[in-house]
C-alpha positions in Angstrom: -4.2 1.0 -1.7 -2.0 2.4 0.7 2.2 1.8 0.6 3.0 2.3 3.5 0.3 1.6 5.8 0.1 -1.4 7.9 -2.4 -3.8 6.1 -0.3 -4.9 3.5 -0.5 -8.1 2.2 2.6 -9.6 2.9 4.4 -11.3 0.2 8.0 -12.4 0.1 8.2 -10.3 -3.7 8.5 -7.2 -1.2 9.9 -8.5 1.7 13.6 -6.8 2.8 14.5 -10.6 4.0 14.6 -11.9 0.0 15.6 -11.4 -3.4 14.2 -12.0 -6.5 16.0 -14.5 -8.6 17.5 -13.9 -12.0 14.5 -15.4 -14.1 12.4 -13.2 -11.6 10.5 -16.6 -10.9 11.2 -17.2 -7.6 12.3 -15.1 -4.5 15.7 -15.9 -2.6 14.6 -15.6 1.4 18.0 -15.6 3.6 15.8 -17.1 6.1 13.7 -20.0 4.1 15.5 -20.4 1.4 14.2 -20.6 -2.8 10.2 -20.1 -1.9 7.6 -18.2 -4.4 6.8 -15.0 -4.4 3.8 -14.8 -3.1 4.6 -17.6 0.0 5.0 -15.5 3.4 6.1 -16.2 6.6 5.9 -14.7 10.4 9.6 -12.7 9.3 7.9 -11.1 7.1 9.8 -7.1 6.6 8.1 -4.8 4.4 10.5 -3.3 1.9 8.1 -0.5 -0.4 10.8 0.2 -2.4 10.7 -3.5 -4.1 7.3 -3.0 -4.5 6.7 -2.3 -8.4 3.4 0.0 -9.6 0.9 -0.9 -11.3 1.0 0.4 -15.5 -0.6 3.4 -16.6 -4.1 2.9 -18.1 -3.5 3.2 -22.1 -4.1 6.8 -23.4 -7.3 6.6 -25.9 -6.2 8.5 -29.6 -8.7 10.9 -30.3 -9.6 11.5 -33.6 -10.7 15.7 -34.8 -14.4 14.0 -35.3 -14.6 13.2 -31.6 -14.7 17.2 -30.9 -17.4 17.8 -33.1 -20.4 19.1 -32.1 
């Protein structure tokens, strides 16, 4: 997936127009007002630094069997 290229899907959770509320539930557009945050509209900005990335795979624990030949 790329950040900063120009297929993204847009989303008002990243858009530079909105705000996320305080219970993070819904997204506070200056232009349309309390929408959700995946709604979109044509004023759509991209904003990648609201965008938040994806966790990091769990590391497995590897026990001294597991090296054993």
């Amino acid at each position: 997936m790329k950040w900063f290229g120009k297929n993204i899907d847009p989303k008002c959770e990243y858009c530079a127009l909105g705000q996320l509320s305080f219970d993070q539930e819904k997204v506070l557009c200056s232009k349309r007002g309390v929408v959700d945050p995946w709604y979109r509209c044509r004023r759509f900005s991209y904003d990648p630094l609201k965008r938040q990335p994806a966790a990091a795979p769990a590391i497995p624990i590897y026990s001294k069997e597991d090296f054993e030949i």
